[in-house]
C-alpha positions as CSV (number, residue, x, y, z in Angstrom):
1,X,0.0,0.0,0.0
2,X,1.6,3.5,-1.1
3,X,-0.6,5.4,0.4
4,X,0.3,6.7,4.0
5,X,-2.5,6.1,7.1
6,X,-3.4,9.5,7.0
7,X,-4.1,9.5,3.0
8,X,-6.4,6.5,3.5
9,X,-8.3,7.9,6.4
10,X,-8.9,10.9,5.0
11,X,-10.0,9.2,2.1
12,X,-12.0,6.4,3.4
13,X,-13.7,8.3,5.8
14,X,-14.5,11.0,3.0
15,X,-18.5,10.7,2.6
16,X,-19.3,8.6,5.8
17,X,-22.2,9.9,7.9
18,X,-22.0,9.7,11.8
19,X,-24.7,12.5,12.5
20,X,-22.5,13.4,15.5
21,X,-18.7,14.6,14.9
22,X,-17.9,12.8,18.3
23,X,-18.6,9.7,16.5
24,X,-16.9,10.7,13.5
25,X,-13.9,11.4,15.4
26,X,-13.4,8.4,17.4
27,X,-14.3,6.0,13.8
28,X,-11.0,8.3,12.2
29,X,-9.2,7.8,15.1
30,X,-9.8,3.7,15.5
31,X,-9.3,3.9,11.7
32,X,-6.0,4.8,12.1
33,X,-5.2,2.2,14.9
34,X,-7.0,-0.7,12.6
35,X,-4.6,0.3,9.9
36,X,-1.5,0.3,12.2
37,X,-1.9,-2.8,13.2
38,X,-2.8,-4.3,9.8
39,X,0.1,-2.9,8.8
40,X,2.1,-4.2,11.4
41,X,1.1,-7.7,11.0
42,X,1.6,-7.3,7.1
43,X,-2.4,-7.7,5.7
44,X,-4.7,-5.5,4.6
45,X,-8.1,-4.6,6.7
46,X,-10.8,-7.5,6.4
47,X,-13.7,-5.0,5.1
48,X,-17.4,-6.0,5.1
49,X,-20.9,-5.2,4.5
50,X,-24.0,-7.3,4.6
51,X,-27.0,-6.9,2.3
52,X,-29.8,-9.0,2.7
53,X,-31.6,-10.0,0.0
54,X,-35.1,-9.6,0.2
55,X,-35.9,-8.4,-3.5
56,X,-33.5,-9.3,-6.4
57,X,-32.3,-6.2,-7.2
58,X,-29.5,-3.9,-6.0
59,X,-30.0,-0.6,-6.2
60,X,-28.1,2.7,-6.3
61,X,-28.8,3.4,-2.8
62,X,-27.0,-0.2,-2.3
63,X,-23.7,0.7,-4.1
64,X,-22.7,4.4,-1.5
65,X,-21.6,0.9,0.2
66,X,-20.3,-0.6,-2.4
67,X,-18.3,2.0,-3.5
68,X,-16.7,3.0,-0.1
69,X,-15.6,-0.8,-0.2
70,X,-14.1,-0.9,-3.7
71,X,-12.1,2.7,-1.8
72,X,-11.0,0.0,1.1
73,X,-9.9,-2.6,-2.0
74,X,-8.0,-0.2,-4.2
75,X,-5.9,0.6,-0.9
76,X,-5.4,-3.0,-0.9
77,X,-7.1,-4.3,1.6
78,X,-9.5,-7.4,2.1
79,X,-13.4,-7.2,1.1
80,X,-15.9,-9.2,1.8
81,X,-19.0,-8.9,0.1
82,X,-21.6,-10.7,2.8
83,X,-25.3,-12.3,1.5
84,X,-27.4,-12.0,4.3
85,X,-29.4,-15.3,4.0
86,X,-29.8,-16.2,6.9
87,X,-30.7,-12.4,8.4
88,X,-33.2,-11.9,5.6
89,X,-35.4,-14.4,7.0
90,X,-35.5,-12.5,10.5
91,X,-35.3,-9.2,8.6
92,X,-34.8,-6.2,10.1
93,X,-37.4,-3.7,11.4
94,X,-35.8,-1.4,13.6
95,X,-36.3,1.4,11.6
96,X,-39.8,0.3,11.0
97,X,-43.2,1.2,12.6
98,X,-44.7,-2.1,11.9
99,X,-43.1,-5.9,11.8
100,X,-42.6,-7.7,8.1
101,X,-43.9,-10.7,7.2
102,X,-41.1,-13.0,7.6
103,X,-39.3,-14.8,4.2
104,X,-38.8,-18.3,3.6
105,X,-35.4,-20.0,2.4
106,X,-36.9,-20.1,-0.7
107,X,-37.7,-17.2,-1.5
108,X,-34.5,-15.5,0.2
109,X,-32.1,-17.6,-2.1
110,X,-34.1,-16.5,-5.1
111,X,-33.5,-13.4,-4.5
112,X,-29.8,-13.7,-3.7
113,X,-28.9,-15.7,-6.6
114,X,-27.6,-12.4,-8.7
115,X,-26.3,-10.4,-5.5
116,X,-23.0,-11.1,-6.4
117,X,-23.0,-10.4,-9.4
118,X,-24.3,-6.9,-9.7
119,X,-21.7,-6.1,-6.9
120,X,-18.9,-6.8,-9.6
121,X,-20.5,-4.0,-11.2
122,X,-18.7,-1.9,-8.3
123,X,-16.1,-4.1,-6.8
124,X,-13.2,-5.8,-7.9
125,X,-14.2,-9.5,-8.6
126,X,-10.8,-11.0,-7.9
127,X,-10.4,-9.3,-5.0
128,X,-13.8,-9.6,-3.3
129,X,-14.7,-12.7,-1.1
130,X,-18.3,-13.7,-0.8
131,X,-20.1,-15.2,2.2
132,X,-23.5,-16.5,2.9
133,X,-23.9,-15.7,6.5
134,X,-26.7,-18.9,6.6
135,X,-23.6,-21.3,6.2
136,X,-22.6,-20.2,10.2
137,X,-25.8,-18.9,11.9
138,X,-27.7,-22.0,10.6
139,X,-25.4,-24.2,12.6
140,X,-25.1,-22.3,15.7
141,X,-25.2,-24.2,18.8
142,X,-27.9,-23.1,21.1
143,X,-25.4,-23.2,23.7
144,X,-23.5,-20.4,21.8
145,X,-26.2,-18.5,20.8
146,X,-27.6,-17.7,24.7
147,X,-24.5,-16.6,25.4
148,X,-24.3,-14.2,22.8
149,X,-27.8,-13.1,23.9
150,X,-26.6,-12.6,27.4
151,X,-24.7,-9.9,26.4
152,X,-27.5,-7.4,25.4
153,X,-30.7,-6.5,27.9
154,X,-34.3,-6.1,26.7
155,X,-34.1,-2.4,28.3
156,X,-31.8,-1.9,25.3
157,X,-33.2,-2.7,22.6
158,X,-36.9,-1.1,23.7
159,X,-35.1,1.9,24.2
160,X,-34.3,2.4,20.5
161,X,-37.1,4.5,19.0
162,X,-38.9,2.8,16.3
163,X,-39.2,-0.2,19.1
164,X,-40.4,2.3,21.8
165,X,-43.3,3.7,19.2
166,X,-44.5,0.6,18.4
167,X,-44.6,-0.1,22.1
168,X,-46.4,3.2,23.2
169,X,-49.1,2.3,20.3
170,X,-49.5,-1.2,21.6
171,X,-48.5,-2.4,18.6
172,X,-47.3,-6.1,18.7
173,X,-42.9,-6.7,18.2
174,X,-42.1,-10.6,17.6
175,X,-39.2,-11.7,19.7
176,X,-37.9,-12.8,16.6
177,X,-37.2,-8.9,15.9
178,X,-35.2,-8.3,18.7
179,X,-32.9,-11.5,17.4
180,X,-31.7,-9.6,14.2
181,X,-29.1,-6.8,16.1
182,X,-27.7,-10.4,17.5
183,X,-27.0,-12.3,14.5
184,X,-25.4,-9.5,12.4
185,X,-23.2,-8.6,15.2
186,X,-22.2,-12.1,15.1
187,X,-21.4,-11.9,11.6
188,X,-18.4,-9.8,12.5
189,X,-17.1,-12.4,15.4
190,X,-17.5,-15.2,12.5
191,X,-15.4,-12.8,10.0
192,X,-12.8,-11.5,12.8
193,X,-13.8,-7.9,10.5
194,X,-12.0,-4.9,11.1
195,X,-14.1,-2.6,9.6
196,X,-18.3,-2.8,9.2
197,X,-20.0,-0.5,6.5
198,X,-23.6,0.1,6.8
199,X,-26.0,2.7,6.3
200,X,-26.8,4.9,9.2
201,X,-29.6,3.5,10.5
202,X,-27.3,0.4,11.0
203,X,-25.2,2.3,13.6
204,X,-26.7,-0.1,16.7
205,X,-26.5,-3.3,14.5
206,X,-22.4,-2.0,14.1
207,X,-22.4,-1.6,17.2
208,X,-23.8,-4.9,19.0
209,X,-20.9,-6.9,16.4
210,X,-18.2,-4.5,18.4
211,X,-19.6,-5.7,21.5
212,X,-19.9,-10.0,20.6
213,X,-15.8,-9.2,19.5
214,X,-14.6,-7.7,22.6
215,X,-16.8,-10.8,24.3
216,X,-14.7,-12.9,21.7
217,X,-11.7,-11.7,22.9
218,X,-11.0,-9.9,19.4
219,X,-10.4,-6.3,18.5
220,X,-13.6,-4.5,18.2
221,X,-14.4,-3.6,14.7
222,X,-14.6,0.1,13.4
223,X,-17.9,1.3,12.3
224,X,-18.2,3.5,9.5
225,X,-22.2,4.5,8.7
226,X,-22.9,5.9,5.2
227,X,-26.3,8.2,4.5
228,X,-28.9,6.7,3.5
229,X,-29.5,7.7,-0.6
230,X,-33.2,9.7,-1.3
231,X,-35.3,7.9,-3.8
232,X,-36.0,9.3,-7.0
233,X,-39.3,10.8,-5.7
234,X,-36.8,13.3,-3.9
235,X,-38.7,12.4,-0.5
236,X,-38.7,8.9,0.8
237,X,-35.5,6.8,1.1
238,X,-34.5,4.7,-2.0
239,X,-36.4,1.3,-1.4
240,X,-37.8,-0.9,-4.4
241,X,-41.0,-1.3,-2.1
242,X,-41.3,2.5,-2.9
243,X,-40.6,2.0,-6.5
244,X,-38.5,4.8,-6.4
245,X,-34.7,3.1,-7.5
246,X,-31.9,2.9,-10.2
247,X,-31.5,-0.9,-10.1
248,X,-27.9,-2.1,-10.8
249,X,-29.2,-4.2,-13.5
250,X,-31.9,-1.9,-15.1
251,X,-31.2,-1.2,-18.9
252,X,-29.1,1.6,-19.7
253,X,-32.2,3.7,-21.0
254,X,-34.5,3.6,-18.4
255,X,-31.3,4.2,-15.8
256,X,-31.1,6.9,-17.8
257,X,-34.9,8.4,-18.0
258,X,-35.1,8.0,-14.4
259,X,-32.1,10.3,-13.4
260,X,-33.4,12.5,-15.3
261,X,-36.2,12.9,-13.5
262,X,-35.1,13.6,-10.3
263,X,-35.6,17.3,-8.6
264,X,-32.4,19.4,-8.9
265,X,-32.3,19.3,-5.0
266,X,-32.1,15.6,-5.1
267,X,-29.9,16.1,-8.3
268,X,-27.2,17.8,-5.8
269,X,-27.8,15.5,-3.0
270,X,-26.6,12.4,-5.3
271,X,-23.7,14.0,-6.7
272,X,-20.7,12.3,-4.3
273,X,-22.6,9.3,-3.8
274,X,-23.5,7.8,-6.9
275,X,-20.7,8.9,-9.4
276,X,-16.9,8.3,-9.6
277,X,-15.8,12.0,-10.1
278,X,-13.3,13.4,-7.4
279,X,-14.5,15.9,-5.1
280,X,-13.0,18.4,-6.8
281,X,-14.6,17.7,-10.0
282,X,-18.2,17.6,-7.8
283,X,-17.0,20.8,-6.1
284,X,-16.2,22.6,-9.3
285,X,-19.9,21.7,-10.8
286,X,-21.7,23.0,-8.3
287,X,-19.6,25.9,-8.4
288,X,-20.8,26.1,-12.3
289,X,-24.3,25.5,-11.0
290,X,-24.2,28.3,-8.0
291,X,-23.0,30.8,-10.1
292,X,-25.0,29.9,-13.5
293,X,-22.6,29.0,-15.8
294,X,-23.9,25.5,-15.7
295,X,-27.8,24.8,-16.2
296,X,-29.5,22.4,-13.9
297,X,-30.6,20.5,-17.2
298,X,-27.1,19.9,-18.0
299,X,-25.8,18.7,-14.6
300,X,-28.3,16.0,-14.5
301,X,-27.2,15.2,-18.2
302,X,-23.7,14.5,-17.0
303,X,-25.0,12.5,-13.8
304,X,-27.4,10.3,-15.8
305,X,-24.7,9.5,-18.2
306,X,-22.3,8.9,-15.4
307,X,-25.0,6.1,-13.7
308,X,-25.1,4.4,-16.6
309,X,-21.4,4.5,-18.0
310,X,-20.5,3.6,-14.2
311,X,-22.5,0.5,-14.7
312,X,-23.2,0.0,-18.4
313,X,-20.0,1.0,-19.8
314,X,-19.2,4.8,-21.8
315,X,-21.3,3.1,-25.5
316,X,-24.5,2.4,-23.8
317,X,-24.4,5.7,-21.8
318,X,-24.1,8.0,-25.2
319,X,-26.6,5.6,-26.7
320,X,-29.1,6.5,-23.7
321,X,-28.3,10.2,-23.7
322,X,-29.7,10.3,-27.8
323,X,-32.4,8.1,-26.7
324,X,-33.4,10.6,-24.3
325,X,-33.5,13.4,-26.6
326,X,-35.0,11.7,-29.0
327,X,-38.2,10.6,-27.3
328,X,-38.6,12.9,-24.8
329,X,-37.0,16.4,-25.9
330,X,-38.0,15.9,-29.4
331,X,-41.0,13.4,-28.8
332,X,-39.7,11.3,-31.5
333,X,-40.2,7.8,-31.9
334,X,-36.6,5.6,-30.9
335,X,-35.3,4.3,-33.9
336,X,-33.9,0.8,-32.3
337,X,-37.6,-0.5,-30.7
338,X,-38.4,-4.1,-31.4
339,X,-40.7,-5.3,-33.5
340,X,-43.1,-8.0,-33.1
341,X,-44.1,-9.4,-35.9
342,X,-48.0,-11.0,-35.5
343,X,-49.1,-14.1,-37.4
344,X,-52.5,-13.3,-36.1
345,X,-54.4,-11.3,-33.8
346,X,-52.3,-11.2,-30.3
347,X,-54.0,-9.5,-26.9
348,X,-52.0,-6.5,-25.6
349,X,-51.5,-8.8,-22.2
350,X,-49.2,-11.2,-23.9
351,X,-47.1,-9.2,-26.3
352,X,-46.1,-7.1,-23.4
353,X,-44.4,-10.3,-22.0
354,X,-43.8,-11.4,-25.5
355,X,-41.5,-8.6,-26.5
356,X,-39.6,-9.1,-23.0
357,X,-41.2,-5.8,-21.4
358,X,-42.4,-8.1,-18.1
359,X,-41.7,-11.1,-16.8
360,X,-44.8,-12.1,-16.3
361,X,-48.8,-12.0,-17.3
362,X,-49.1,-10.7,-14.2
363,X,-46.6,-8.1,-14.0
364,X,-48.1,-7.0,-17.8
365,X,-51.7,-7.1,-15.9
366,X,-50.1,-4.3,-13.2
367,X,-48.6,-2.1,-16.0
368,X,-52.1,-2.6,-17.9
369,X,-54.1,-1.2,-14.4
370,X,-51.6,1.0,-14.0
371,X,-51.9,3.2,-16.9
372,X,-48.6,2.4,-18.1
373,X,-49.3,1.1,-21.3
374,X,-50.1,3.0,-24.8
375,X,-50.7,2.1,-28.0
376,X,-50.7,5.3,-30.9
377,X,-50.5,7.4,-27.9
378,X,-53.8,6.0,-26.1
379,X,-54.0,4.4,-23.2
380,X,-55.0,1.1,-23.0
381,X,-55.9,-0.8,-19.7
382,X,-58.1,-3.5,-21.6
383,X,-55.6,-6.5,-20.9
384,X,-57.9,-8.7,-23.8
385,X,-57.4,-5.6,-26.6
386,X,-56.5,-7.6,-29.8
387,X,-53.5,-6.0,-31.7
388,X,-53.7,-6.9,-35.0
389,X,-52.8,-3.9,-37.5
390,X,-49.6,-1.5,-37.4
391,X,-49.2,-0.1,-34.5
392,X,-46.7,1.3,-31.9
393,X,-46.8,0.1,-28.0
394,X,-45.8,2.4,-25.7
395,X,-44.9,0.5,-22.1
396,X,-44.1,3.2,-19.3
397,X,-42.4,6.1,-20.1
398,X,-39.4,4.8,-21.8
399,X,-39.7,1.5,-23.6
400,X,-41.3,0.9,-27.3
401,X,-42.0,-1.7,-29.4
402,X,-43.6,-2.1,-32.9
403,X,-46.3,-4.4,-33.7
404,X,-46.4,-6.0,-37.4
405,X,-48.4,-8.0,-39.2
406,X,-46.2,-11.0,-40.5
């Protein structure tokens, strides 16, 4: 590593979000130590985060983590991209008002099957080891796991606040719930970690793994809390429940379309946690943007085609930016839509999944209630409407495809 331990600290902890500069402080500080004694034993920092999979796709909001890890591996140092399969069937509500239904094994492994792989999209794939924390918590001795309840009191975790709410409304917590802080803190006994990443509202779950290591007998791991990323809708926090995410995996033209549609104050809010540019290169655009030399407009230009060249490569990122201004500055029709070509009369319903626009009769019906669906221009919501002519299918705001008689 080149870099000296005060480069890397001020680097790594660039971005991080404590809400209190005590905290900050004493995370730069313990930083420092952690990479001291890395050094000292001649490794790099073991470096993790945990995502649980409850939906398939990662998200934007997913990679501020994912990128402040791929910081830790071009330092050198050792990253370990966890699965939460196990966790995912407690799942996590403490910054919930209500429980969740709980997941099966099924279900959780479905969703997990791609995790890796749109975290390559960010990290290093030689360099990134990849855990399934179900392989240790589902063989945990009982034995062990009382003791590692032993060390936490009721008192503590009612007195967090989104248990306390949901105590002063009468409203039922499964003791299952209070489990979840547990088993992620073990996660960082079982990986002897250094350093934990998670979003802010993580900070106790951090926290509890400090506390199972010093009970281990091992160096208590430094936590480092990164903000939690706005949806698109500018008000709620990114969540696919919400609907309001740039998915990892989403084509480049609809990554695209939906950056571009985000308010100018969210626009700003993004700007050093979903692109690659340097903060000087941030600093100097908003700069350009305070002082009007540089229109809104073309800032979120820049940061669309950024999202997508980040995970679609610098081709498919000019080839959305002329898509956009095709369609929806110029309201021209894309010239690359697929066609499907019709033998015979075909309902609306089943080209949709025909032509690849949803996975699913059922995800065609939702777009078809929705509203999201146009043929000529008019909306249809008639999922038995016959297409038979010419025409051109419109599905959300983004996607096209041509229908043609064969």
């Amino acid at each position: 590593m080149s870099a000296t331990i005060d480069d890397q600290v001020r680097a790594l902890m660039r971005g991080t979000d404590f809400g209190d500069e005590g905290l900050r402080e004493t995370a730069s500080r313990e930083l420092a130590e952690a990479l001291r004694r890395a050094q000292k034993e001649g490794r790099g920092l073991r470096v993790y985060t945990g995502y649980d999979p409850t939906r398939p796709d990662l998200h934007i909001g997913h990679a501020v983590t994912l990128r402040k890890m791929r910081q830790f591996q071009d330092f050198g140092h050792d990253v370990i991209f966890l699965v939460g399969t196990f966790t995912a069937q407690v799942g996590d509500t403490s910054d919930k008002a209500t429980g969740r239904p709980r997941l099966d094994a099924d279900s959780v492994r479905e969703a997990g099957e791609t995790y890796a792989e749109q975290a390559f999209k960010v990290l290093d794939r030689e360099r990134t080891r990849v855990v399934f924390n179900g392989d240790w918590l589902a063989e945990l001795p009982l034995a062990q796991f009382i003791d590692v309840a032993a060390q936490f009191t009721v008192q503590q975790f009612l007195g967090r606040e989104a248990f306390r709410k949901r105590v002063d409304a009468g409203n039922p917590i499964g003791l299952h719930e209070l489990l979840y802080a547990l088993l992620q803190g073990y996660d960082a006994v079982h990986l002897r970690a250094d350093v934990q990443l998670g979003a802010t509202e993580q900070l106790y779950n951090l926290m509890a793994g400090r506390r199972l290591q010093i009970h281990a007998g091992q160096p208590p791991c430094v936590c480092m809390t990164m903000p939690i990323l706005v949806g698109t809708d500018g008000v709620r926090r990114m969540s696919k429940s919400q609907g309001n995410t740039i998915g990892l995996d989403d084509p480049p033209v609809e990554q695209y379309g939906k950056a571009m549609s985000i308010s100018d104050e969210t626009m700003v809010a993004w700007l050093p946690h979903v692109t690659r540019w340097v903060p000087e290169a941030i600093d100097a655009r908003l700069a350009q943007l305070g002082d009007g030399t540089l229109h809104p407009m073309e800032l979120k230009k820049q940061l669309a085609r950024e999202i997508v060249a980040a995970y679609h490569g610098d081709a498919a990122a000019d080839e959305a930016a002329a898509h956009f201004s095709q369609v929806h500055q110029r309201k021209q029709l894309p010239d690359d839509m697929p066609t499907l070509a019709l033998a015979e009369p075909r309902s609306i319903l089943d080209a949709i999944v025909d032509v690849g626009f949803a996975a699913s009769r059922n995800k065609a019906r939702r777009l078809l209630d929705g509203g999201a669906v146009k043929i000529d221009g008019v909306a249809i919501t008639d999922h038995l409407h016959a297409l038979h002519g010419e025409a051109v299918v419109q599905v959300g705001k983004r996607r096209f495809f041509r229908v043609a008689p064969q």
